[in-house]
N, C-alpha and C positions, 0 to 999 in steps of 0.2 A: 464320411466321404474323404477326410483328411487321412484319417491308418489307410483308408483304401489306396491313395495315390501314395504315400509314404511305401506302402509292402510292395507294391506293382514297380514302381522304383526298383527298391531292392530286391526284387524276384530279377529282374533286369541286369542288375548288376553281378548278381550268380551266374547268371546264362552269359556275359561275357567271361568272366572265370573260366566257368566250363569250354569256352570258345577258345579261348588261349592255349586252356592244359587240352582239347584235340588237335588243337595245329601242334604242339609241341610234339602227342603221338604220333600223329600222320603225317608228318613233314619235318623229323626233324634232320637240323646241320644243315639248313635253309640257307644263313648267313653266310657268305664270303670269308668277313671279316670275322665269326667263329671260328669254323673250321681253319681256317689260315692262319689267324693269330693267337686268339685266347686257346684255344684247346689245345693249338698244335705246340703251343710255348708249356702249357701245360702236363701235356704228355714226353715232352722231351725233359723236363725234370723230372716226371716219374720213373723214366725208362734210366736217367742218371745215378749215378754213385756218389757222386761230387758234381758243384756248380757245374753247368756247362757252357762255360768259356767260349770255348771254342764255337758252337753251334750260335750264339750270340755277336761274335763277330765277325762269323757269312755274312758276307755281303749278296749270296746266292738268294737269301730269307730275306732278303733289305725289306720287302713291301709287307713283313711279318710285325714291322714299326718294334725294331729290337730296342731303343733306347723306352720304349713306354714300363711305365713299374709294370714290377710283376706279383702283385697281391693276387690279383684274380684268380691269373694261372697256379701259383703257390696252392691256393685253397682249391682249387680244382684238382690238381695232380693228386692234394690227399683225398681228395672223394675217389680218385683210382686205386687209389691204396687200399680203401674199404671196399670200393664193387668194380675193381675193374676196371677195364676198358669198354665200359658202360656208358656209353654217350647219353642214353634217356637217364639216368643216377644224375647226372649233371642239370640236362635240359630239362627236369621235370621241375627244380628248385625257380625256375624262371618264371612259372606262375605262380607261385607260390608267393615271389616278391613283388608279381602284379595285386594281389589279392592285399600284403600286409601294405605298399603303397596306398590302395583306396582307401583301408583301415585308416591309416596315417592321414588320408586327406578326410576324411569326414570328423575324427580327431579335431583335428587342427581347426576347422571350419567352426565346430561346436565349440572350442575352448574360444573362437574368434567371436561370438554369440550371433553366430547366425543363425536363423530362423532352421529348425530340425527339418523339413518339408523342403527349404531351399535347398539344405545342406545335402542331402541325399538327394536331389535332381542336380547339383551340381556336380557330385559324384559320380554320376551316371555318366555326365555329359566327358568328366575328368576321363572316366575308363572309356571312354569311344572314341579318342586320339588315337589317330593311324600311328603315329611312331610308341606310343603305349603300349597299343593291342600288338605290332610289329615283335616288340621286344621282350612284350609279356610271354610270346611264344608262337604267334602267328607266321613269320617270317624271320626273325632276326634275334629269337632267343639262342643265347650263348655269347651275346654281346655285353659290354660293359657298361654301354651308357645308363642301363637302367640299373643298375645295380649302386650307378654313381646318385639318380636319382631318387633312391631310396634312402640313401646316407643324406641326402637333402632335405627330404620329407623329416626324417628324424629331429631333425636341426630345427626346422621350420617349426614342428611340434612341440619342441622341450621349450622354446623361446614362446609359444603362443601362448602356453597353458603353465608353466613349472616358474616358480621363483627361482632367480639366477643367483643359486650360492657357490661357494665357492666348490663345493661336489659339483654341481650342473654344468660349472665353466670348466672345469677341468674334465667332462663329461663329452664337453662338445669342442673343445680340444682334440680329443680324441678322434672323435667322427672327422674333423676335417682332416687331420694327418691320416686318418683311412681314406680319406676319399684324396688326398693328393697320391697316394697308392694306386689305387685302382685305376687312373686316366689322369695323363699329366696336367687335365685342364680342373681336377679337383683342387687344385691349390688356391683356386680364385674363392672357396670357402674360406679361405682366410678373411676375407674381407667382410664377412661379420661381424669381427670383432670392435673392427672400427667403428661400429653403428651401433652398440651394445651401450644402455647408456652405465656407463662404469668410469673411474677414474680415468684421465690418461695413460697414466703411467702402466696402469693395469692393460688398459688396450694393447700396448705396442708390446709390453713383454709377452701375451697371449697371440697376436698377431708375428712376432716373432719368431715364439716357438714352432708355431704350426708349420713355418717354412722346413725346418729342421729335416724331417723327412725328406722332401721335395731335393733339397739342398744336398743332401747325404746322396741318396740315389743316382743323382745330376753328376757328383764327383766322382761316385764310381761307374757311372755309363763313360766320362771320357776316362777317366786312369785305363779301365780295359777295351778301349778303343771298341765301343761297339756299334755293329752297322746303323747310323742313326741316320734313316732318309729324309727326316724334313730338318732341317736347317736354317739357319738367321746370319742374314749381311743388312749392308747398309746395300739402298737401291737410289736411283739416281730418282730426280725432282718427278722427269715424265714418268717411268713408270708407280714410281707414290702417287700421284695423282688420277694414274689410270687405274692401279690397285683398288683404290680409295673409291672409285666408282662403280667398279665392278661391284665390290664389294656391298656397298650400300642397296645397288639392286636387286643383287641377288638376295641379301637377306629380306627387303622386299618382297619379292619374288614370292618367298616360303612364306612371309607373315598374311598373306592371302591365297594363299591355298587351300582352298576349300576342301580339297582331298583328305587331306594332313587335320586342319586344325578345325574344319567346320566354322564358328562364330566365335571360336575362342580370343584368338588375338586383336581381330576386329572389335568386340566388345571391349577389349580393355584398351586398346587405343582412345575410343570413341568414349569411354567413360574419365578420360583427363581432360573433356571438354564439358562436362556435365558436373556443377560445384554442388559437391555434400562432403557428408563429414566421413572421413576414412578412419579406421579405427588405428589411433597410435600406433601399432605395432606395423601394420600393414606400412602405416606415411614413413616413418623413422627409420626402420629397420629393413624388414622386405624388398620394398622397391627400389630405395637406394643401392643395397648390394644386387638386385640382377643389373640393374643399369651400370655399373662398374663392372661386373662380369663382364655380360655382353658388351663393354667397349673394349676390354681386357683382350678377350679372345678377336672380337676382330681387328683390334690393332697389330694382335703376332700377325696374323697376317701380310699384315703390309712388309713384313722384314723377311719371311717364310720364305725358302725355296728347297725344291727335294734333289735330292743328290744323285749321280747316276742313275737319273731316268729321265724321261721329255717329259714327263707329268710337269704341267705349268698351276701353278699353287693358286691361277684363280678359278682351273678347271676342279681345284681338289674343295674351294670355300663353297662353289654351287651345291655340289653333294656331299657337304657337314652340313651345312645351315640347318638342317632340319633334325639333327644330332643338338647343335647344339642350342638350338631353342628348346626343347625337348628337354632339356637337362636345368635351365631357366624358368620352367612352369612351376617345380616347387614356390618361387618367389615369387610368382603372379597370380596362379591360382588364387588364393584369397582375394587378393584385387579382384580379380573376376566374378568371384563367390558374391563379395559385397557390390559390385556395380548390379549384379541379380536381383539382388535381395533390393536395391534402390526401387528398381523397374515394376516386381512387385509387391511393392511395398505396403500400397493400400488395402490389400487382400488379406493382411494378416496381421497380426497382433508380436509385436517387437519386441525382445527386450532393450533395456539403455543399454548403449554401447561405453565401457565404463572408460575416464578419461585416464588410470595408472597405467604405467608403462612396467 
């Protein structure tokens, strides 16, 4: 009865697969934010000789977010190189990183010793996020976000399951200077480091580096004056305060939304009131960095505004919040894994959750 519920699981999780890669064929260039920013930044270096300067500081493209890196596009434009002006050569690789994501999360769940039966119903539950299924290919493949959360999932798994040697650290170095590439808000993987348990000294040169990227970019988005719409000043006391409230609600707001995340976030709220034992990596590492995250990005907020447009920066935090919890589940997923695994606990035969970090 166990393999039974175990395959029926995974027969399930194929059949969203499959569901992803038909909406990528029957729908695809769904996104806004594909077609307008990532492809269209990408095809204009295809279609270039040399950088293009110029097309980067229209201000005509402002809402094309010119100051955001351009990994994506880079690695796009050459997939035009190979097939063209093939927009499904692009959009077909979007389930595909829906598919090696799950992979990565049932991964990571095992190496966290959770129960195989659980592990694959949580998988399940993992692939049935509306912004997952959205970016897997349903509506919003050719977007970034999930591509930043796959370079998460990676992280999360070399840390759950791989001794941190000095190859591993300089391994996951790498991943975060890619993922400050791909979306300016990749650079909060830096904050990893800090929670890695390693010498100090070690931390900040490692947390250091990873900026480098981030930092290089930043210096040449202003030297070439490029259209950058969202912006940071200081704001007066009332509206920090009214920021600051909007802000809280609205991400609110999206952490019950039953649309979006089903019992996801609600369970893992609800399980910081319920005392057991979390497994070191999850208490130490994990949760500490989404929580710094997530104060990270909604604190830009509070200084944000866009530039030559009436767009009001707390009409633009309503619709990210659900972007940017989305990119946050690599780091609570397990938490949720394990409050599961609490709940049915008594049904099944455990292993010891081991106490090395």
């Amino acid at each position: 009865m166990r393999k039974l519920i175990f395959w029926a699981f995974f027969f399930l999780i194929l059949v969203n697969v499959v569901y992803v890669f038909a909406g990528v064929h029957n729908f695809p260039l769904h996104s806004v934010d594909a077609y307008s920013d990532w492809m269209l930044k990408a095809k204009v270096l295809y279609l270039s000789r040399e950088f293009p300067y110029s097309f980067f500081q229209n201000w005509k493209y402002m809402a094309s977010h010119m100051q955001y890196p351009i990994l994506l596009p880079t690695f796009i434009s050459f997939l035009y190189t190979l097939f063209g002006f093939y927009d499904h050569a692009v959009l077909y690789l979007y389930p595909l990183v829906y598919a090696i994501i799950l992979l990565l999360c049932w991964k990571t769940l095992r190496a966290l010793q959770t129960h195989s039966h659980i592990a694959i119903a949580c998988v399940y539950i993992y692939s049935m996020l509306s912004p997952l299924l959205a970016q897997g290919g349903r509506a919003h493949a050719g977007n970034a976000d999930i591509v930043l959360v796959l370079l998460e999932w990676c992280v999360v798994y070399v840390i759950s399951k791989l001794v941190l040697s000095k190859q591993m650290l300089l391994f996951l170095l790498v991943l975060v200077m890619i993922a400050s590439q791909i979306k300016s808000e990749g650079i909060f993987l830096a904050y990893i480091f800090l929670f890695l348990p390693l010498r100090t000294i070690s931390k900040r040169i490692l947390f250091a580096s990873a900026l480098i990227p981030f930092i290089a970019w930043t210096v040449f988005t202003h030297t070439y004056q490029f259209a950058a719409d969202l912006v940071y000043r200081p704001v007066p006391i009332s509206e920090f305060l009214l920021r600051s409230g909007t802000i809280m609600y609205g991400y609110l707001l999206e952490l019950v939304n039953y649309k979006n995340w089903y019992i996801f976030w609600l369970v893992c709220i609800g399980a910081l009131f319920v005392p057991y034992s979390i497994h070191p990596k999850i208490k130490t590492v994990f949760l500490p960095t989404a929580m710094l995250i997530l104060c990270s990005v909604m604190g830009s907020y509070l200084f944000a505004h866009f530039a030559r447009t009436d767009i009001h920066i707390l009409r633009y935090v309503t619709s990210s919040a659900d972007r940017v919890l989305f990119q946050l589940t690599p780091w609570i997923f397990p938490y949720f894994a394990q409050a599961v695994s609490e709940i049915v606990k008594p049904y099944f035969s455990w292993p010891k959750v081991s106490n090395k970090r």
